[in-house]
Each structure stands twice: as structure tokens, then as C-alpha cells.
LOROFI-974606 format. One record per residue: residue number from 0; z, x, y of N, C-alpha, C in turn. Coordinates in nm, 3 decimals, padded with zeros to 5 digits, always signed. Example, Ala and Ser with C-alpha at 12.3 -4.5 7.8 and 13.67 -1.06 7.14 Angstrom:
! LOROFI-974606
  pos     n.zz     n.xx     n.yy    ca.zz    ca.xx    ca.yy     c.zz     c.xx     c.yy
    0  +00.780  +01.319  -00.569  +00.780  +01.230  -00.450  +00.780  +01.320  -00.330
    1  +00.708  +01.285  -00.225  +00.714  +01.367  -00.106  +00.787  +01.290  +00.003
***
This chain:
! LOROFI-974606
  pos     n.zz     n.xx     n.yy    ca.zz    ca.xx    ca.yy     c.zz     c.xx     c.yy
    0  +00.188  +01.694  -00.328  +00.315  +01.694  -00.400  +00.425  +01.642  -00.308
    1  +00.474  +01.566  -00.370  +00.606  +01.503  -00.307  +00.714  +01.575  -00.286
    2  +00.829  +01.637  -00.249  +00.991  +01.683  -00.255  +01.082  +01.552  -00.220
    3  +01.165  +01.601  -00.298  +01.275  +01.488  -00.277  +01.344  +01.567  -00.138
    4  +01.466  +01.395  -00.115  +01.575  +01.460  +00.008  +01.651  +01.634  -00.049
    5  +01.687  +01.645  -00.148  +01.768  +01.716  -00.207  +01.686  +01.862  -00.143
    6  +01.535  +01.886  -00.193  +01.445  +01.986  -00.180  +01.406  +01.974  -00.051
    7  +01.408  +01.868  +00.020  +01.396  +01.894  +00.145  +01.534  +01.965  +00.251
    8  +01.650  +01.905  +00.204  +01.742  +01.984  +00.245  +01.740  +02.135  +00.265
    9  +01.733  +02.153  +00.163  +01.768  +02.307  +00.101  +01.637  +02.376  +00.180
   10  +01.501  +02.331  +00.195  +01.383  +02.385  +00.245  +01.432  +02.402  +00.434
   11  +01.469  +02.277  +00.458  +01.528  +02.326  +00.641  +01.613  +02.360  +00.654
   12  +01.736  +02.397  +00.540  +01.811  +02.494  +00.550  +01.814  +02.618  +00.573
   13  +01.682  +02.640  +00.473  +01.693  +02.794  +00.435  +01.580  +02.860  +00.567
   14  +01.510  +02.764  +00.615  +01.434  +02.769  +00.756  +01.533  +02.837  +00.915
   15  +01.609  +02.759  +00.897  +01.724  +02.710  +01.000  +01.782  +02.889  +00.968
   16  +01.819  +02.930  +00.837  +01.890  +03.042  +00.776  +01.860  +03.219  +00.823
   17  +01.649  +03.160  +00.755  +01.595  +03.244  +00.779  +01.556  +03.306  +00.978
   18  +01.558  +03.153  +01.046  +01.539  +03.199  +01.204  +01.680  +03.278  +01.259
   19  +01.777  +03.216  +01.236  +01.858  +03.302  +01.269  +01.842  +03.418  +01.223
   20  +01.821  +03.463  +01.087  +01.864  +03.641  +01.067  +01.740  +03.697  +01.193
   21  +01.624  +03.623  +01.149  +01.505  +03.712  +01.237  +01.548  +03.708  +01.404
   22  +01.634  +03.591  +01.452  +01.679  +03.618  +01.560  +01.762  +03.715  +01.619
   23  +01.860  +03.785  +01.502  +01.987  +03.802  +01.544  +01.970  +03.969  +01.458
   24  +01.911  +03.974  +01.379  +01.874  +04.070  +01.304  +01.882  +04.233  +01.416
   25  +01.993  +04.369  +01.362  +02.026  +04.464  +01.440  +02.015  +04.543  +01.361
   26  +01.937  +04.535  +01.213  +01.941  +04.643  +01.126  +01.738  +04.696  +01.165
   27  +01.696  +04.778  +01.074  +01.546  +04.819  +01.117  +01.469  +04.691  +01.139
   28  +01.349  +04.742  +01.201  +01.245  +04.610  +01.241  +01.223  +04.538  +01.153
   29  +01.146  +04.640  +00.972  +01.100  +04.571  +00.911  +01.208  +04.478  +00.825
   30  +01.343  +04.449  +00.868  +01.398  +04.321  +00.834  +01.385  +04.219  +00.913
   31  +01.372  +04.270  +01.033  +01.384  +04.087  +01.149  +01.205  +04.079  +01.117
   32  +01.098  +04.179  +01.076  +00.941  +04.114  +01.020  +00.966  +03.987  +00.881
   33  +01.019  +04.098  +00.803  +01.011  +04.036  +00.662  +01.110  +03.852  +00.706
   34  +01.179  +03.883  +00.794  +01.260  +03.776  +00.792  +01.190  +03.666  +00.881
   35  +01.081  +03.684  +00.945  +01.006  +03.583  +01.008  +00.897  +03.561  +00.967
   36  +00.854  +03.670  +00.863  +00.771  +03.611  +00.769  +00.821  +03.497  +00.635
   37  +00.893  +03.485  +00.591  +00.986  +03.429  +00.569  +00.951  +03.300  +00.544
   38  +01.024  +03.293  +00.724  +01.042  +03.187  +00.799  +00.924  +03.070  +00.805
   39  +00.825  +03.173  +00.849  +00.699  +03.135  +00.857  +00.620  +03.044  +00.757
   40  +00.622  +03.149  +00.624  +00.566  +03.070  +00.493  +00.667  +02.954  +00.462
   41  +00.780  +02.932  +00.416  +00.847  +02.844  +00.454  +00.835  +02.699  +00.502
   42  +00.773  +02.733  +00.619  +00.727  +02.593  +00.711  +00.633  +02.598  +00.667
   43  +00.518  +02.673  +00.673  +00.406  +02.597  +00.608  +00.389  +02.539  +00.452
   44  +00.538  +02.574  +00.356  +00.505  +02.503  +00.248  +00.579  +02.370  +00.260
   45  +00.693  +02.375  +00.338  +00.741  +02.243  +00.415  +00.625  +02.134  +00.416
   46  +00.539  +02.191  +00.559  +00.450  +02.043  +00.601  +00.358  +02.053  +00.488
   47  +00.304  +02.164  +00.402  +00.213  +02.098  +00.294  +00.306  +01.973  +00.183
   48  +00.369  +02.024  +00.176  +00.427  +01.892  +00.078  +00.548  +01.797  +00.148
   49  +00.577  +01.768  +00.283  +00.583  +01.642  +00.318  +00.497  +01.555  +00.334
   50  +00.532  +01.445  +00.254  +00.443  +01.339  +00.256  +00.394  +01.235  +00.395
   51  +00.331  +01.270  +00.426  +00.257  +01.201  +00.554  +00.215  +01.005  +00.542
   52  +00.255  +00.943  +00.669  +00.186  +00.807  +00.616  +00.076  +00.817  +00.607
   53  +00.006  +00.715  +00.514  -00.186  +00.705  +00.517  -00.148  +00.586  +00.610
   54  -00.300  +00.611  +00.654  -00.357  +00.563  +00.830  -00.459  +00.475  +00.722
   55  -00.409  +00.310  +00.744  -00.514  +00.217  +00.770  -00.617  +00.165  +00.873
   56  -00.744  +00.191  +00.873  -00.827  +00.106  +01.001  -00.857  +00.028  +00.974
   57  -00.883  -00.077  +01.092  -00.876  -00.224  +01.049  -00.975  -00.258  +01.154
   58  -01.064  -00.368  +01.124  -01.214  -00.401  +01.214  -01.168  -00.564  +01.179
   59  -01.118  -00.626  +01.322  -01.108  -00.763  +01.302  -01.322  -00.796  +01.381
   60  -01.227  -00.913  +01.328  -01.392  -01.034  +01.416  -01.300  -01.104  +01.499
   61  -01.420  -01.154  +01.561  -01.365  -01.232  +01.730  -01.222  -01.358  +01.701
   62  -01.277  -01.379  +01.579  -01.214  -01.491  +01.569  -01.046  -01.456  +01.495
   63  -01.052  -01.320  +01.434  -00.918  -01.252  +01.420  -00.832  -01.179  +01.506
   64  -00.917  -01.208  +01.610  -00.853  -01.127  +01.713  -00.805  -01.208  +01.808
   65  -00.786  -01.332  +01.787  -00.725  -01.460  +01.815  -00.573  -01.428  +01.826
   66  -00.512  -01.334  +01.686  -00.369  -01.362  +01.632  -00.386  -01.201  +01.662
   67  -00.272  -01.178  +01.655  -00.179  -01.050  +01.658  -00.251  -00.976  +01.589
   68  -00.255  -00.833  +01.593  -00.304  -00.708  +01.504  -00.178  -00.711  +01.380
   69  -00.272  -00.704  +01.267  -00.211  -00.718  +01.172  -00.106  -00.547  +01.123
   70  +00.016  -00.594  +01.065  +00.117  -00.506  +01.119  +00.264  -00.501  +00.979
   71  +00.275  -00.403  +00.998  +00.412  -00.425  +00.880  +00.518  -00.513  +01.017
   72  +00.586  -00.605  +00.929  +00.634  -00.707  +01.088  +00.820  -00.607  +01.066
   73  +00.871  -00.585  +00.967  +00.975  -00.506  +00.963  +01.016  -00.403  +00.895
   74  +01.127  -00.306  +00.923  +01.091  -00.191  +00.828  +01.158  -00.234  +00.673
   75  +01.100  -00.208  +00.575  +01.119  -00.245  +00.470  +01.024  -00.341  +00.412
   76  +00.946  -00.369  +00.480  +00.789  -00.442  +00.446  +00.749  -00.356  +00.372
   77  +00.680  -00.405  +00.272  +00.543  -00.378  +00.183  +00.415  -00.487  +00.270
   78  +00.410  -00.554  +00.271  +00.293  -00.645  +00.295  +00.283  -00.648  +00.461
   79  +00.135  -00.648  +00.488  +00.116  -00.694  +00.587  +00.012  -00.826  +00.604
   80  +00.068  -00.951  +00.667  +00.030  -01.071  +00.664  -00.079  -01.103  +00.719
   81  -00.187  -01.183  +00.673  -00.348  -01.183  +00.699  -00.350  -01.306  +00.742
   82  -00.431  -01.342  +00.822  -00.473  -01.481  +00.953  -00.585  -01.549  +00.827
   83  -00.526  -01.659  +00.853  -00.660  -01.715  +00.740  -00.777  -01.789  +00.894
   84  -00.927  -01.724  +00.874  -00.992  -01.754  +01.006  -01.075  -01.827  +00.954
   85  -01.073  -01.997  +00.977  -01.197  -02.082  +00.901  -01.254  -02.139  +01.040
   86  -01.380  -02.188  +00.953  -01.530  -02.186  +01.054  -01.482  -02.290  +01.169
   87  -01.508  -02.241  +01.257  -01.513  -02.362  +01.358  -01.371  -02.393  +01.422
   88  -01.291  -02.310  +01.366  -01.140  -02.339  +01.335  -01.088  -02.505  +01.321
   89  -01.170  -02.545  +01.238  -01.125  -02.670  +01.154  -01.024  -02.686  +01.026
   90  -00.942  -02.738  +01.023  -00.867  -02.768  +00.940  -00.916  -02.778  +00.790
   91  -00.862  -02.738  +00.678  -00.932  -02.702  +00.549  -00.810  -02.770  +00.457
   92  -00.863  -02.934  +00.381  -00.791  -02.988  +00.269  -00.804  -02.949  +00.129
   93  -00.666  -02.890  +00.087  -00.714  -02.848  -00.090  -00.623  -02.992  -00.137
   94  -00.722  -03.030  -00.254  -00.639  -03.131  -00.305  -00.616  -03.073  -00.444
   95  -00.519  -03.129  -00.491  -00.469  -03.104  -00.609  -00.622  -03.084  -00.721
   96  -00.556  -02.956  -00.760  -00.693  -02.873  -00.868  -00.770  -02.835  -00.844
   97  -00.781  -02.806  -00.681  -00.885  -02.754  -00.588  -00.880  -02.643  -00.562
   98  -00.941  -02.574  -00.520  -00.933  -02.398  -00.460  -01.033  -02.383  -00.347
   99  -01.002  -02.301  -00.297  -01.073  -02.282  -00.145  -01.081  -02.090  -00.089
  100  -01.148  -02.032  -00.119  -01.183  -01.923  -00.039  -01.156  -01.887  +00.119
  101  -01.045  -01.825  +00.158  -01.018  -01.832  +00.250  -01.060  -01.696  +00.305
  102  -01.147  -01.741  +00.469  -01.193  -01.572  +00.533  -01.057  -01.539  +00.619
  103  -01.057  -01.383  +00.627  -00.954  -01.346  +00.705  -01.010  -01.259  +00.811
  104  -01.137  -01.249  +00.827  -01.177  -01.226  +00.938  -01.193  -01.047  +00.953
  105  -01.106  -00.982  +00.836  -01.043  -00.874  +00.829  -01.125  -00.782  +00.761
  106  -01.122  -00.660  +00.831  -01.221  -00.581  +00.706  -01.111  -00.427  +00.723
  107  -01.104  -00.318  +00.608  -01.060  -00.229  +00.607  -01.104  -00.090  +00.596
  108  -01.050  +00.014  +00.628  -01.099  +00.130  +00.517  -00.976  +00.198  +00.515
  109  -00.955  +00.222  +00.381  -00.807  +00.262  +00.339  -00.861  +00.421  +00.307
  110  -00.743  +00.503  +00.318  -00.753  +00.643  +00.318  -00.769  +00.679  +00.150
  111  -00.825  +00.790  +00.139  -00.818  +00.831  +00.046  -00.715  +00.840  -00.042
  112  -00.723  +00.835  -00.147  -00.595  +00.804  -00.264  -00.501  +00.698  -00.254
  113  -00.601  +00.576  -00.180  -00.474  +00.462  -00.160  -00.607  +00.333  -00.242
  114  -00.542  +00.252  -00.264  -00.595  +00.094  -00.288  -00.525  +00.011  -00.221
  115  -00.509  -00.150  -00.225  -00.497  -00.215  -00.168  -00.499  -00.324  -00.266
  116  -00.410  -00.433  -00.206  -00.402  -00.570  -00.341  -00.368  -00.714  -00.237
  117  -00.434  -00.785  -00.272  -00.419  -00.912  -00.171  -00.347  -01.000  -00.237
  118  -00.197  -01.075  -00.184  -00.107  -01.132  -00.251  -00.074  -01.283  -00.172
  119  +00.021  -01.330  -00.269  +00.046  -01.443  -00.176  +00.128  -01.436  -00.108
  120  +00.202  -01.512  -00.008  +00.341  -01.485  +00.065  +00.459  -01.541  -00.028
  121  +00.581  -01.525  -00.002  +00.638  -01.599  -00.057  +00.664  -01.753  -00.022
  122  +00.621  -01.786  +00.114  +00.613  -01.924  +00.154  +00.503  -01.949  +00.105
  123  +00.375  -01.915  +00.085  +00.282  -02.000  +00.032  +00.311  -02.062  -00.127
  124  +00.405  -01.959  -00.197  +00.415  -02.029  -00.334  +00.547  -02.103  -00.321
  125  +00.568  -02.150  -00.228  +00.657  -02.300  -00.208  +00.608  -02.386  -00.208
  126  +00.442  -02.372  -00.140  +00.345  -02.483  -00.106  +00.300  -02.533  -00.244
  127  +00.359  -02.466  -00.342  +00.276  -02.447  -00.476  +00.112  -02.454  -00.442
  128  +00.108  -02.350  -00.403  -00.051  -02.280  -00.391  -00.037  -02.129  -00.444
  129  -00.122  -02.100  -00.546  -00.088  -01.998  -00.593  -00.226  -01.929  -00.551
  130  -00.209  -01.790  -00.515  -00.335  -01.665  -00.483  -00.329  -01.562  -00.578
  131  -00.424  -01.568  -00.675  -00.488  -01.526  -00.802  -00.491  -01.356  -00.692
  132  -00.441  -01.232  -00.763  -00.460  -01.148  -00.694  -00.591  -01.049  -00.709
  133  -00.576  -01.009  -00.617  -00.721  -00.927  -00.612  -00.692  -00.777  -00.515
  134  -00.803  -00.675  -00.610  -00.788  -00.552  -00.585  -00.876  -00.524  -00.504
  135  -00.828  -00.424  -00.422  -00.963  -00.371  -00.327  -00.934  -00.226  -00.296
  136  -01.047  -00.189  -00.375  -01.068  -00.025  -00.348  -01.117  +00.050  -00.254
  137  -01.111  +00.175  -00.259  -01.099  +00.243  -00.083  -01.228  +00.264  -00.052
  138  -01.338  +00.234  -00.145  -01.436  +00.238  -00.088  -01.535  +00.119  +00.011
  139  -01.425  -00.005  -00.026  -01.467  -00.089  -00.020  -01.483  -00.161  +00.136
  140  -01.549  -00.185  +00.221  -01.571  -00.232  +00.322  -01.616  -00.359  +00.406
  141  -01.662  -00.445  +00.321  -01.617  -00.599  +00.328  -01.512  -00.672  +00.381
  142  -01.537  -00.797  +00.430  -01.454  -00.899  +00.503  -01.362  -00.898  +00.339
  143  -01.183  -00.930  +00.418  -01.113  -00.965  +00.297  -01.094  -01.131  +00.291
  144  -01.095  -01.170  +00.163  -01.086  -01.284  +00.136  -00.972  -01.362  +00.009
  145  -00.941  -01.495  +00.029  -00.837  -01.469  -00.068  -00.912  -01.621  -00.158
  146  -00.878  -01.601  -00.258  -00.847  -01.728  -00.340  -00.758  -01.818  -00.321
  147  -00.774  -01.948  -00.271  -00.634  -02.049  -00.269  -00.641  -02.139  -00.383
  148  -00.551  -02.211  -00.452  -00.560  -02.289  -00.574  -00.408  -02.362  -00.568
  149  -00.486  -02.480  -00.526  -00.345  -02.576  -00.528  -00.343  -02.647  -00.625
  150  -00.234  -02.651  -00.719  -00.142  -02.668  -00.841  -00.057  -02.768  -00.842
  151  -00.011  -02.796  -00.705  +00.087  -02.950  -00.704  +00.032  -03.078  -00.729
  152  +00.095  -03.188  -00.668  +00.016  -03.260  -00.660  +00.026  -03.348  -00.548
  153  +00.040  -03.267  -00.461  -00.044  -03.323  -00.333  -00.134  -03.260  -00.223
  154  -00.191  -03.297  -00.139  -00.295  -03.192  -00.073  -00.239  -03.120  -00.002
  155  -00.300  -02.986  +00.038  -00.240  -02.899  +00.137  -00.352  -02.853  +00.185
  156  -00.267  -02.910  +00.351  -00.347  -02.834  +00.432  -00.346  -02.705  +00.513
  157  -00.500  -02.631  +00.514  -00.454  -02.504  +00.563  -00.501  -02.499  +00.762
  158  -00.438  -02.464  +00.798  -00.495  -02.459  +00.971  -00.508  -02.302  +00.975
  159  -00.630  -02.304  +01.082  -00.691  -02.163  +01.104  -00.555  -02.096  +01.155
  160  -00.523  -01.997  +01.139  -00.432  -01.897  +01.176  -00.311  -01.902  +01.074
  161  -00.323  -01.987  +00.984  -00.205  -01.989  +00.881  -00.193  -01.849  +00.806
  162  -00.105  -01.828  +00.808  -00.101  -01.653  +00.682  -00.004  -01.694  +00.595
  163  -00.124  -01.709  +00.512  -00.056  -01.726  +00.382  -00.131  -01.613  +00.269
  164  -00.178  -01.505  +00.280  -00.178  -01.422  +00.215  -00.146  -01.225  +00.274
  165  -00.093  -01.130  +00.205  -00.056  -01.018  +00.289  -00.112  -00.924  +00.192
  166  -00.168  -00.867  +00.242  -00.231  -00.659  +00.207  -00.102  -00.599  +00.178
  167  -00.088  -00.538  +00.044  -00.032  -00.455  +00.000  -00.084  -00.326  -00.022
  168  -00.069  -00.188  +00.010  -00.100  -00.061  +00.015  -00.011  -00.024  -00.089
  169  -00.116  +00.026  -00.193  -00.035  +00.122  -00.305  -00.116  +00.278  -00.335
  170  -00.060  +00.374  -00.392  -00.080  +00.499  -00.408  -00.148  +00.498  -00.541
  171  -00.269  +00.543  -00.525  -00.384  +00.574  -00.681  -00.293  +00.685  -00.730
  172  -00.251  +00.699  -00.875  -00.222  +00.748  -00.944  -00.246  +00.822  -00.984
  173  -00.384  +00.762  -01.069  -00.469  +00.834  -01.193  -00.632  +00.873  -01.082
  174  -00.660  +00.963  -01.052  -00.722  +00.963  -00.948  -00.855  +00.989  -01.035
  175  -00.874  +01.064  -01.179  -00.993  +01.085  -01.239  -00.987  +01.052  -01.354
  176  -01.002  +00.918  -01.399  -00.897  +00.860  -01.524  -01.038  +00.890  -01.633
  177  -00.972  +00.995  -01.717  -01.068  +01.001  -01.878  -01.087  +00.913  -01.933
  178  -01.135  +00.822  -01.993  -01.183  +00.714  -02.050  -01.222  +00.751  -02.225
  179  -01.194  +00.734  -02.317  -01.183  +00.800  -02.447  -01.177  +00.703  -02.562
  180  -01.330  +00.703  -02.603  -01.312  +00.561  -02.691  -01.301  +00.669  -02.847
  181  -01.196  +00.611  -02.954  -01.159  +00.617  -03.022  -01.173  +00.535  -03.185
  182  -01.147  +00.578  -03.302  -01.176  +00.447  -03.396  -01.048  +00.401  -03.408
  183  -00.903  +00.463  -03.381  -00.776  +00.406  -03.425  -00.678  +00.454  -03.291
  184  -00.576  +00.358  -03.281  -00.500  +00.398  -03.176  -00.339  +00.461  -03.222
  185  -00.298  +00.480  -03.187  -00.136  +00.509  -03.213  -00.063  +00.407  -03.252
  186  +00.062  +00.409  -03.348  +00.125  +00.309  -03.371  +00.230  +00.314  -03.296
  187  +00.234  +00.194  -03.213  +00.367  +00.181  -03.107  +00.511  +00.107  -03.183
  188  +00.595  +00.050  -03.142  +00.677  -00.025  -03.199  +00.678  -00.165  -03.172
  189  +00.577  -00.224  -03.055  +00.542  -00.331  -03.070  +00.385  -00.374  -03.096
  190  +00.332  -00.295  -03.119  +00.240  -00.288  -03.224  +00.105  -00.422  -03.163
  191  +00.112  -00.503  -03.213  +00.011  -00.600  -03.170  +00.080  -00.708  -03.083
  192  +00.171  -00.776  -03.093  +00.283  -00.854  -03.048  +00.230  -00.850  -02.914
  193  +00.221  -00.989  -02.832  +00.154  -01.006  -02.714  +00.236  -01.060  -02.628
  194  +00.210  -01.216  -02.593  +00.310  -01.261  -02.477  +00.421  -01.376  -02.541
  195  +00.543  -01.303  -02.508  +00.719  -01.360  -02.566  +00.725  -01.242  -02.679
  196  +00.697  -01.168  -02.657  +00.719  -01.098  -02.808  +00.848  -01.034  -02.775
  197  +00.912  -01.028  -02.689  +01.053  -01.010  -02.708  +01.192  -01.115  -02.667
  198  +01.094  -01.274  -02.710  +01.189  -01.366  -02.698  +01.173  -01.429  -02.602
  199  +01.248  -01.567  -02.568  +01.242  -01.633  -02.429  +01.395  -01.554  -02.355
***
């Protein structure tokens, strides 16, 4: 469970509140007890529901370990940027309507209750090369790889160490999702209406 700033306030307040009385406390014992018991439960419902970062491990290959350990590069990152590692470290031409599988050398294991989504950068879709996204679940332990698909019309080339795709870490939700097949569904207000259905 999450707490907001608000509930976190009020929780090291009343921490901060409760040590003093048990410190300072001149009336019978069993008030400066009750008051560090208190105290006590308190903090431990504190650190149960502060939210902790999840810990990514990461297993490069020789040839990823060329470039930097892959890294949130500032605070306010979501993505962390992936080394594209091709064979031989030879240069790789997509020509227009082409696509190319790119290795990143990279393999993961993401913590429990997390997934993972492989995106493009925003400089790569300048290149007009677009990366079809792809999910990767926490069980999953495989080299990551991306889809490239160039759309312009001229070739682009990729050189080994280019990052043009980044790991996004997101929080599983639905952690035991019921699945419930039905003969009729609910009537919504957009009903069947698919893509533009609310205009250009």
C-alpha cells in the first residue's frame, strides 16, 4: 500500500510526538510504556507502507559491456537507454520498408510486481524509424531485442553502440486478473465506435 505526502506527514509527526512524551513522560511508568509502544508500532506501519524502489538486475555480454551500465541518465527519467550490440560490430543498413532486429546484448530480471516495455527514443523517431513496442514480463530472462522499421525514404544507418531504444519499468496492477467469458457485455456510451470516434 502506498501513503501519500499528506499521510506521511501526519505518520512522522505523530512518531516525532509520540518519542517525546515517552522521553519526557513524569506521570506513572505505564504511560512513558504505552507511549513507546506507540511509538514503536507506528514505525513499523511507516516502513510497511513506504514504498521502496524495485531493484533491476541486469547481465550484460562482453560486447555490452563496451558502453556504460545502463542507467536512469537523470532524475525525472522513465527510460533507461539500451546499446544496440551488432555482430562483429559492423555497421547495419535499413533501407526504406526494411526492418532489422536489433541485439542489445542485455538481459534482465525485474522484481516482482513490475514489467517492463521496450520503446523508442525520441531521437530515433526523428530518424523516422519507428520501434513497434514490446512487453517483457518478469519472468522473462532472455537477451532484449528491439524491432527497427524504417518508414522514410532514405536508408538509415545503425552503428554498434547507437541507443536508439530505452526500458521502461512499470508497476503490474492487476496482479491475478479473472478472465470471465460472458454471452453479452455492458452497454457503454460509446458502444462499438472504434478509431476517430470522437472526431478529428
Amino acid at each position: 500500500m502506498k501513503i501519500s505526502g499528506k499521510q506521511r506527514f501526519i505518520t512522522e509527526s505523530t512518531i516525532r510526538i509520540g518519542k517525546y512524551i515517552a522521553n519526557n513522560a513524569s506521570g506513572e511508568p505505564i504511560e512513558k510504556k504505552m507511549a513507546c509502544m506507540v511509538t514503536e508500532l507506528l514505525e513499523i506501519m511507516y516502513e510497511s507502507t513506504s514504498e521502496k524502489p524495485p531493484i533491476l538486475k541486469v547481465k550484460r555480454s562482453e560486447a555490452a559491456k563496451q558502453f556504460p551500465m545502463i542507467q536512469i541518465a537523470k532524475e525525472g527519467d522513465v527510460g533507461l537507454d539500451l546499446p544496440s550490440t551488432l555482430e562483429n560490430e559492423y555497421d547495419v543498413v535499413i533501407n526504406p520498408g526494411e526492418r532489422f532486429l536489433v541485439p542489445t546484448g542485455i538481459r534482465v530480471e525485474i522484481e516482482e510486481g513490475y514489467w517492463a516495455s521496450i520503446e523508442a527514443r525520441s531521437s530515433t523517431s526523428k530518424q523516422l524509424v519507428i520501434v513497434p513496442k514490446g512487453v517483457i514480463d518478469e519472468g522473462y530472462r532472455g537477451e532484449l531485442f528491439a524491432q527497427l522499421l524504417n518508414v522514410g525514404n532514405y536508408p538509415v544507418i545503425i552503428h554498434h553502440g547507437d541507443r536508439l531504444i530505452q526500458l521502461i519499468i512499470h508497476k503490474r496492477h492487476a496482479k491475478n486478473l479473472i478472465v470471465e467469458e460472458v454471452d453479452e457485455l455492458s452497454v457503454s456510451v460509446r458502444g462499438e465506435s472504434g478509431f476517430g470516434s470522437t472526431g478529428r
